[in-house]
C-alpha positions as CSV (number, residue, x, y, z in Angstrom):
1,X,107.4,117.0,114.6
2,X,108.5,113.9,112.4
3,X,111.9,114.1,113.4
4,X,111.1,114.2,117.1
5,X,108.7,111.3,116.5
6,X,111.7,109.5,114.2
7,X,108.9,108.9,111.3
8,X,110.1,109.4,107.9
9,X,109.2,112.4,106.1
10,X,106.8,111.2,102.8
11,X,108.0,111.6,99.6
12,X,105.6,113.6,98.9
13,X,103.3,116.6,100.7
14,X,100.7,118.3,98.2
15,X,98.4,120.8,98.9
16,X,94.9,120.5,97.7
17,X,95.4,123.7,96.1
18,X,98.0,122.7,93.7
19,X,95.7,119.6,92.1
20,X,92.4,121.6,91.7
21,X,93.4,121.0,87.4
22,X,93.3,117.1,88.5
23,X,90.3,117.1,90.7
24,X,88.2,119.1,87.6
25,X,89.7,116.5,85.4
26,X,88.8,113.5,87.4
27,X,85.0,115.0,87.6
28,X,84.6,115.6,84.1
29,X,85.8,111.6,83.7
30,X,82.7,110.9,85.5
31,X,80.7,113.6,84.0
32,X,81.7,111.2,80.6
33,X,80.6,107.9,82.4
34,X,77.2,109.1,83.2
35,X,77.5,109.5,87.3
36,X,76.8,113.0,87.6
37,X,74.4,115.7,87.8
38,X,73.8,119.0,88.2
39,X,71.2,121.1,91.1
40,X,71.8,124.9,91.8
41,X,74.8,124.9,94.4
42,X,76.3,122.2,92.5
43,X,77.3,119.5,90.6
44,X,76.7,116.0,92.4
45,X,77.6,112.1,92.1
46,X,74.6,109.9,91.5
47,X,75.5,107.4,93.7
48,X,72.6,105.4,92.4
49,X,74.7,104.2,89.1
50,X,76.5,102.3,91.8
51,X,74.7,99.1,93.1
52,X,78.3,98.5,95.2
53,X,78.2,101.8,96.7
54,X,78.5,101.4,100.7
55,X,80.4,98.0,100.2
56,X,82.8,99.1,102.5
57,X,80.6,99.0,105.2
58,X,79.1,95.7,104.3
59,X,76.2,96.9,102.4
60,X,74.8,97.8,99.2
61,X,73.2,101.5,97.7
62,X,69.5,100.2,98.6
63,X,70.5,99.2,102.6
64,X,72.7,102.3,103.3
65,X,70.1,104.5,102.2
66,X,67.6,102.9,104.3
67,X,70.6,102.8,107.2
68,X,71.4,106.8,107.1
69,X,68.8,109.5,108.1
70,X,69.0,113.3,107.2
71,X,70.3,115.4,109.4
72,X,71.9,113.0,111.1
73,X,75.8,112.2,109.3
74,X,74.4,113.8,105.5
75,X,72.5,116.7,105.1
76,X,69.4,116.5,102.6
77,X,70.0,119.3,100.0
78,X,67.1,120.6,98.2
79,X,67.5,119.2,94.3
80,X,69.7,116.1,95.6
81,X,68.4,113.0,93.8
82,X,69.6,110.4,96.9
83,X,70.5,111.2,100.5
84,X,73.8,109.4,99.8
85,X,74.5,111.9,96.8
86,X,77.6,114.1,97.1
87,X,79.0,117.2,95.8
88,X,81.6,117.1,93.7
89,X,81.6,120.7,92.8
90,X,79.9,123.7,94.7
91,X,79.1,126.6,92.8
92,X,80.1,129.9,94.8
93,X,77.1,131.4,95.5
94,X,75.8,134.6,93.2
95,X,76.8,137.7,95.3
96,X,79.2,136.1,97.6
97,X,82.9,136.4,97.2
98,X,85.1,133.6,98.5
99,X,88.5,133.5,99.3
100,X,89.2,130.4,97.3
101,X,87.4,129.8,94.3
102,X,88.5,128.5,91.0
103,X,87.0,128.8,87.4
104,X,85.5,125.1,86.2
105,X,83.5,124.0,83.1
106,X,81.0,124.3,85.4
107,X,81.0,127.4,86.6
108,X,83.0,129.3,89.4
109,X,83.3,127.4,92.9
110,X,85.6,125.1,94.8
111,X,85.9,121.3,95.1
112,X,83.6,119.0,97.3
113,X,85.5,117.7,99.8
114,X,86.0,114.1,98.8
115,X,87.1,114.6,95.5
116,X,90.3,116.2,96.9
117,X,91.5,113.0,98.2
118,X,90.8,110.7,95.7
119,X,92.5,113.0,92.9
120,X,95.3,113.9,94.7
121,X,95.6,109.8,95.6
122,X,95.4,109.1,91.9
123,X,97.7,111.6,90.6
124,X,100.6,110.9,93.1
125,X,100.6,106.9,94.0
126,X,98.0,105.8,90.7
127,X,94.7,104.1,90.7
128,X,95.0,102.1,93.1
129,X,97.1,102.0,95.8
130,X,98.2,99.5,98.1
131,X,97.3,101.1,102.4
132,X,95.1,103.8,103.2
133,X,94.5,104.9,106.6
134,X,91.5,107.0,108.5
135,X,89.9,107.1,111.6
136,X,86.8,104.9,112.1
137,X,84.4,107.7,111.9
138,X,85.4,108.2,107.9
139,X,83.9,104.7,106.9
140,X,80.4,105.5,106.2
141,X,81.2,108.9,104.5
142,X,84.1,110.0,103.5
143,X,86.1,106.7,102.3
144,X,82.4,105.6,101.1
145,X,82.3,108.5,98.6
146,X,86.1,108.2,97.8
147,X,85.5,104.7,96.7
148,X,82.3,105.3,94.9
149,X,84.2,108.5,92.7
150,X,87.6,106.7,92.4
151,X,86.4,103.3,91.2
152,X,83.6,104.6,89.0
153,X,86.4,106.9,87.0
154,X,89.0,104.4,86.9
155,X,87.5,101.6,86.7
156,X,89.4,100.1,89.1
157,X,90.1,98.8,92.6
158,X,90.7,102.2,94.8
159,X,92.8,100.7,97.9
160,X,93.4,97.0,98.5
161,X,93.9,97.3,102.3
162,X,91.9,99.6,104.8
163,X,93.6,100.4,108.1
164,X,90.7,102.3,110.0
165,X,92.0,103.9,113.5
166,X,90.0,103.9,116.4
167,X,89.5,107.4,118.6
168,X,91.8,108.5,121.3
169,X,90.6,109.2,124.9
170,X,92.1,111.8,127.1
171,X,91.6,110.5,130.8
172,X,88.6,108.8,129.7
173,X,86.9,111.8,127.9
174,X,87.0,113.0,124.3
175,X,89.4,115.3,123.3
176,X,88.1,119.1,122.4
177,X,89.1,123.0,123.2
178,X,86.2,123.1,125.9
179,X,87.9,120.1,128.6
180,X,91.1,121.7,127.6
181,X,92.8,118.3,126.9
182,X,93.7,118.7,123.5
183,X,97.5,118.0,124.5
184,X,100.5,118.4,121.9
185,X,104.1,117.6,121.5
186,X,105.4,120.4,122.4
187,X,102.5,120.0,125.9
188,X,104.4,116.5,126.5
189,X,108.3,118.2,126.2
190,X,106.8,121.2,128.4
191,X,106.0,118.1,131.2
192,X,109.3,116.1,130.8
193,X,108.2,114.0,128.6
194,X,110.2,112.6,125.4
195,X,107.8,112.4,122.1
196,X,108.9,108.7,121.7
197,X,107.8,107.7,125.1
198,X,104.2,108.5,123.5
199,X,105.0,106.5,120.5
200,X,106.1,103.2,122.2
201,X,102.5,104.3,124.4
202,X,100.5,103.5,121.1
203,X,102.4,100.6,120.1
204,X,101.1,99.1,122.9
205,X,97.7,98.6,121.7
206,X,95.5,97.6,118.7
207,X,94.9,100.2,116.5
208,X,91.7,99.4,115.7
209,X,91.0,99.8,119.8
210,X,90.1,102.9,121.2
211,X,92.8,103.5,123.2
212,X,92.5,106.3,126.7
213,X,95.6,108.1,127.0
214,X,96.3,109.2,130.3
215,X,99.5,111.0,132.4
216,X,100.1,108.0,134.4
217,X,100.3,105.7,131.3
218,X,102.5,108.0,129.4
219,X,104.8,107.9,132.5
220,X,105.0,104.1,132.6
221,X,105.5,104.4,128.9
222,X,108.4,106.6,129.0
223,X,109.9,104.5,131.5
224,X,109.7,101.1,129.6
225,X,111.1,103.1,126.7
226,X,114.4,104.2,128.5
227,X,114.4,100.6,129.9
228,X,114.2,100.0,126.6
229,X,117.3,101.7,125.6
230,X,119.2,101.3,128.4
231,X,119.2,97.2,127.9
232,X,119.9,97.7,124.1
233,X,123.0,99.6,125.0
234,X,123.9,96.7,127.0
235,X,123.8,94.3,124.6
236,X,125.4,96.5,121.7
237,X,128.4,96.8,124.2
238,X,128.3,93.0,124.8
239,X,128.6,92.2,121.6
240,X,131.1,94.4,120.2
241,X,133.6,93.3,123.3
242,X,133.0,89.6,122.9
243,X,132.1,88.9,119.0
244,X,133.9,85.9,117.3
245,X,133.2,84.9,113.7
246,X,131.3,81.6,115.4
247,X,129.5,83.9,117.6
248,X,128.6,86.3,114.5
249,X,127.2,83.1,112.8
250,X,125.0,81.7,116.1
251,X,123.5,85.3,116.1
252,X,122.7,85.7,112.5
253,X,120.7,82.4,112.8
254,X,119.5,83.5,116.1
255,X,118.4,86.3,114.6
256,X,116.9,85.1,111.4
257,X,114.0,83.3,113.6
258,X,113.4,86.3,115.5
259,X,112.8,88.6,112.8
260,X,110.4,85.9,111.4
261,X,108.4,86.1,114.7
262,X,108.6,89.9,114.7
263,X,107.1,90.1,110.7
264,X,104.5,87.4,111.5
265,X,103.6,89.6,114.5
266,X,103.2,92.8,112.1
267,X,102.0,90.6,109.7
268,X,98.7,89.8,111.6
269,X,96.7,93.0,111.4
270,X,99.5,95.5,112.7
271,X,100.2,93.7,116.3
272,X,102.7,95.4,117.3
273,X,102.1,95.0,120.7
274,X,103.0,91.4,120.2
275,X,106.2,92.6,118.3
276,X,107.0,94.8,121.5
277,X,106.8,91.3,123.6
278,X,109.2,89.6,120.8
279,X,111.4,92.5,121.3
280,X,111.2,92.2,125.2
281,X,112.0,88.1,124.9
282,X,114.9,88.7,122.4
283,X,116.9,91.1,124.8
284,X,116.1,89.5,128.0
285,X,117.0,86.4,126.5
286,X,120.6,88.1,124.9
287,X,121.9,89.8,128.6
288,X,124.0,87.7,130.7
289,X,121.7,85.8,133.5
């Protein structure tokens, strides 16, 4: 799916389950510092010991406590100290066999589900890394907690830069089993459709903009991305049939300022639906009038 979406495959693709030694050595770091406890299903960060905690929405321990409800986003568990309190270890339950369970200084269980990320983070790209992405509905929780375990083991700054995706629409409606518009790339192929005309879609907007996907947008898509190709052929052929060494030097400098407009363009918050305009100017501007 990668390939037909011509992204590059990561360097690197762990399981959780090969970095449950990391994740009980990164809770045992913060057992050490003081910003645990321990309650009968578990073993849980005091997210008190962090006045910053919830800085990532814009507020501090006192005001997101006052800001979430139980029952709501968190569930209150009986023996928690705060309602933004989270497991880092579940014990399995006495009687109960699970399928994946592990042996821990603490007992038998399984890792909460934050710690997972921030350990496996840690032990592949470091302490801190440079991009981490998410969709919107992870700020308050998830990257909250990630933050809040990373930073307080580490003692240093977990990610420099957030990049927080907004939902997708499906014909205006959320996506689930029920509506039956839970589409995927092999759906689009199915229809006629090739996987990049969906990427070019979403470079079209913001993705910080909740963006409504929709069969008659796709189509236009796919048909500005053969567009697309078609006029680059053009110019590819125009080029190699006509290139001098003084032509080779006008579009090297030509091209110089262009790419400067294109990086400024990604430069400014990921706009690359200004970058597709750039791109757009640059090749109706290179074909003959």
């Amino acid at each position: 799916m990668l390939q037909l979406l011509n992204i590059k495959k990561p360097e690197y693709l762990p399981k959780a389950t090969d970095c449950i030694k990391e994740m009980i050595g990164m809770i045992r770091q913060l057992e050490k510092k003081g910003f645990t406890y321990i309650i009968s299903d578990g073993m849980y960060f005091d997210s008190a010991k962090l006045p910053e905690y919830g800085k990532l929405m814009g507020l501090n321990f006192l005001e997101l406590n006052m800001k979430l409800k139980a029952g709501e986003r968190i569930g209150m568990v009986s023996g928690k100290k705060h309602l933004t309190d989270f497991a880092l270890w579940k014990f399995t339950p006495p009687g109960v066999i699970r399928q994946m369970e592990w042996e821990s200084p603490w007992g038998k269980g399984f890792p909460g589900w934050h710690i997972e990320c921030s350990a496996m983070s840690m032990e592949y790209l470091g302490k801190t890394i440079d991009i981490h992405t998410g969709g919107v509905d992870h700020i308050p929780v998830h990257h909250t907690n990630e933050i809040a375990q990373s930073e307080s083991a580490s003692g240093k700054p977990f990610v420099r830069y957030w990049l927080h995706a907004a939902h997708l629409l499906v014909e205006g409606q959320k996506m689930s089993k029920s509506l039956n518009n839970f589409y995927r790339l092999q759906d689009l192929k199915q229809k006629g459709f090739d996987p990049l005309a969906l990427r070019y879609l979403f470079l079209t907007a913001s993705y910080r903009v909740q963006m409504n996907f929709t069969w008659k947008s796709l189509t236009a898509s796919q048909k500005a991305y053969r567009s697309l190709k078609e006029e680059v052929g053009k110019i590819k052929m125009q080029f190699s049939q006509k290139e001098t060494k003084e032509s080779s030097e006008q579009s090297s400098d030509i091209g110089q300022v262009i790419r400067d407009k294109f990086l400024q363009a990604i430069n400014d918050d990921l706009n690359m639906a200004k970058a597709l305009a750039i791109l757009w100017e640059t090749i109706k501007s290179s074909l003959p009038a």
